[in-house]
C-alpha positions in Angstrom: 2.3 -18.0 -67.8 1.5 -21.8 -67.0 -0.9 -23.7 -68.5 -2.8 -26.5 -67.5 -3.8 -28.8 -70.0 -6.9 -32.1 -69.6 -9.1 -33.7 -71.6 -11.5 -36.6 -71.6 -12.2 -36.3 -67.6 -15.4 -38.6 -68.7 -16.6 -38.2 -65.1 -18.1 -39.8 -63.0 -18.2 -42.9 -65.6 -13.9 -43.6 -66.0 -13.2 -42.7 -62.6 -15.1 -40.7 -59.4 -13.6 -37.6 -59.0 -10.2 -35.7 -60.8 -6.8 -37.4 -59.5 -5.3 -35.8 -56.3 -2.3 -34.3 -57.7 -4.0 -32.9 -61.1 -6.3 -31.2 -58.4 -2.9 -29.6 -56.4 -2.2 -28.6 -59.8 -5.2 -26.4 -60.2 -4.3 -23.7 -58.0 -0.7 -23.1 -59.9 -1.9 -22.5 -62.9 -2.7 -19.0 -64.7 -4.6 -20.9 -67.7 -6.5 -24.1 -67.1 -7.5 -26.2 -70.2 -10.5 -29.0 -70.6 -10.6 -30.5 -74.3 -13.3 -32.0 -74.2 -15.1 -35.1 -72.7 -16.0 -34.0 -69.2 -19.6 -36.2 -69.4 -20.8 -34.2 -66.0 -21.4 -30.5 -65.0 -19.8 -30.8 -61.8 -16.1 -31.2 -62.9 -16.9 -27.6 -65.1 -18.1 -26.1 -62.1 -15.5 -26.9 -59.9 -12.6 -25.8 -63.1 -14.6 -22.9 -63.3 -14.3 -22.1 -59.7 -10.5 -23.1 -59.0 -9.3 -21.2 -62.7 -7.8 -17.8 -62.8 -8.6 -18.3 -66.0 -10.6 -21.1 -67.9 -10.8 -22.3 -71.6 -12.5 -25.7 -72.4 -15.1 -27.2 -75.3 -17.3 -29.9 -75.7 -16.9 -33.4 -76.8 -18.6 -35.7 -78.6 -19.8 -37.5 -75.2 -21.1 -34.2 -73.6 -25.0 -33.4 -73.4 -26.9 -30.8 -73.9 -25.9 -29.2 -70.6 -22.3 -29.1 -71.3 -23.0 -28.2 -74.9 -24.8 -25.2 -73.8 -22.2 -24.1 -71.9 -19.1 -24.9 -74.0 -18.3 -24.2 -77.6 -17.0 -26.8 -79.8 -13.9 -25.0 -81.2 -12.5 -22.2 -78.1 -9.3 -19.7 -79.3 -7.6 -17.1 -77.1 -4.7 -15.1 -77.7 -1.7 -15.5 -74.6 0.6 -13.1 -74.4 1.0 -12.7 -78.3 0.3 -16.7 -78.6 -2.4 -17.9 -80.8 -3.5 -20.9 -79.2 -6.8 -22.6 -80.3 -8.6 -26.2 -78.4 -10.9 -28.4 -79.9 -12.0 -32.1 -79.1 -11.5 -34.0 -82.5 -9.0 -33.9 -85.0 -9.4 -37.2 -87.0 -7.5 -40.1 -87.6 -3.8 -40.2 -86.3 -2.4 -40.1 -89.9 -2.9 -37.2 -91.3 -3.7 -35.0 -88.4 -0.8 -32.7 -88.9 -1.7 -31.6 -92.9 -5.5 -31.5 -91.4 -5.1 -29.2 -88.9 -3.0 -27.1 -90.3 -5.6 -26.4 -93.3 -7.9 -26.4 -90.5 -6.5 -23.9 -88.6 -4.0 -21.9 -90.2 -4.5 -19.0 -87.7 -2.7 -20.9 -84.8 0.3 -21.2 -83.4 -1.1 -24.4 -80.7 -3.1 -26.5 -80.9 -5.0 -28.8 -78.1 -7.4 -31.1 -78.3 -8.2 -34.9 -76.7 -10.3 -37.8 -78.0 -7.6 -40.3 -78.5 -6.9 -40.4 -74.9 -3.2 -40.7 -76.5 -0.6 -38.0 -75.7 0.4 -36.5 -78.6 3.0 -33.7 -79.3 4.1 -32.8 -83.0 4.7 -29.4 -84.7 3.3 -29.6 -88.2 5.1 -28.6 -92.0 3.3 -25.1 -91.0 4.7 -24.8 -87.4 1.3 -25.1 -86.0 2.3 -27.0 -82.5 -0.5 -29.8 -81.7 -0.8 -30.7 -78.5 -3.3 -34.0 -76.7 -2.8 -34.4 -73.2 -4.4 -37.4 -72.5 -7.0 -38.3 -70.0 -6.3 -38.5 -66.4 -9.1 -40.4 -65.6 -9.0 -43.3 -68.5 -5.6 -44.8 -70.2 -7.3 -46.9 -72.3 -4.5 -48.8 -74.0 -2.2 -46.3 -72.9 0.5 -47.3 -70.0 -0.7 -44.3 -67.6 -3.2 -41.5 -67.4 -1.7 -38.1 -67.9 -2.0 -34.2 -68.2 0.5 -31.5 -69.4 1.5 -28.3 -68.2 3.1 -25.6 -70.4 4.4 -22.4 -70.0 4.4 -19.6 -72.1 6.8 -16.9 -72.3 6.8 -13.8 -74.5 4.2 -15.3 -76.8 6.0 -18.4 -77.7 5.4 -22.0 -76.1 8.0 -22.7 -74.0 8.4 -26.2 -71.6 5.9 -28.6 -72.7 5.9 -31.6 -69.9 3.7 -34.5 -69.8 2.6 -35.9 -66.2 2.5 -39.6 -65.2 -0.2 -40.3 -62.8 -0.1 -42.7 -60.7 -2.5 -46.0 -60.7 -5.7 -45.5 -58.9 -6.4 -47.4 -55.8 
């Protein structure tokens, strides 16, 4: 099963529309993911129409539209893995001992925020996983998205796409 994992799309404000080749990426996935920070409806609509299968929450910049819509903390079971998303999980240091009392019940967690990639596995084994924005780098070098496949309910490749510089 591949996932598809996004967050902080903050559109149309960061950027105009989703990057070209995160939107060929729609179609080959069998779990798209949205952490949080979309900022307009339209990008939900259109994940909502191009998923097999969608799973997203609201951010701290979403309205009352997307809030209505979205829950703050989603979980779904794939294939036997217990995989949770969320937009905020503190401060860098200490995120791992946090969510891991936060969410004991996982096996992955993503979320977004930071804008910062991020992929650690805690003391508990509780895999936490940020994919970035694809639409705003901040301070980072590029804008990015993962994909991630799972196989007999474990977590299996984890990658972490480039994209390149808009025009």
């Amino acid at each position: 099963m591949r996932l598809l994992l996004m967050s902080d799309t903050h559109l149309p404000q960061r950027a105009k529309e989703l990057p070209a080749q995160l939107l060929t990426e729609l179609p080959l996935a069998d779990v798209i993911i949205h952490a949080g920070d979309w900022v307009d409806t339209a990008t939900l609509d259109l994940l909502e129409a191009r998923s097999r299968r969608f799973v997203g929450v609201h951010g701290n910049n979403d309205g009352p539209a997307l809030r209505a819509r979205l829950p703050e903390v989603a979980r779904l079971e794939l294939d036997g893995l217990r995989l949770g998303v969320v937009h905020e999980t503190g401060a860098a240091q200490g995120r791992e001992a946090r969510c891991a009392q936060r969410f004991p019940d996982l096996d992955v967690l993503v979320f977004g925020h930071s804008h910062i990639p991020w992929d650690t596995t805690t003391d508990t084994g509780l895999r936490l996983l940020n994919p970035g924005s694809p639409t705003d780098r901040r301070r980072q070098p590029h804008c990015t998205y993962m994909t991630a496949w799972v196989t007999d309910g474990r977590l299996g490749e984890v990658r972490l796409h480039r994209l390149p510089p808009r025009s």
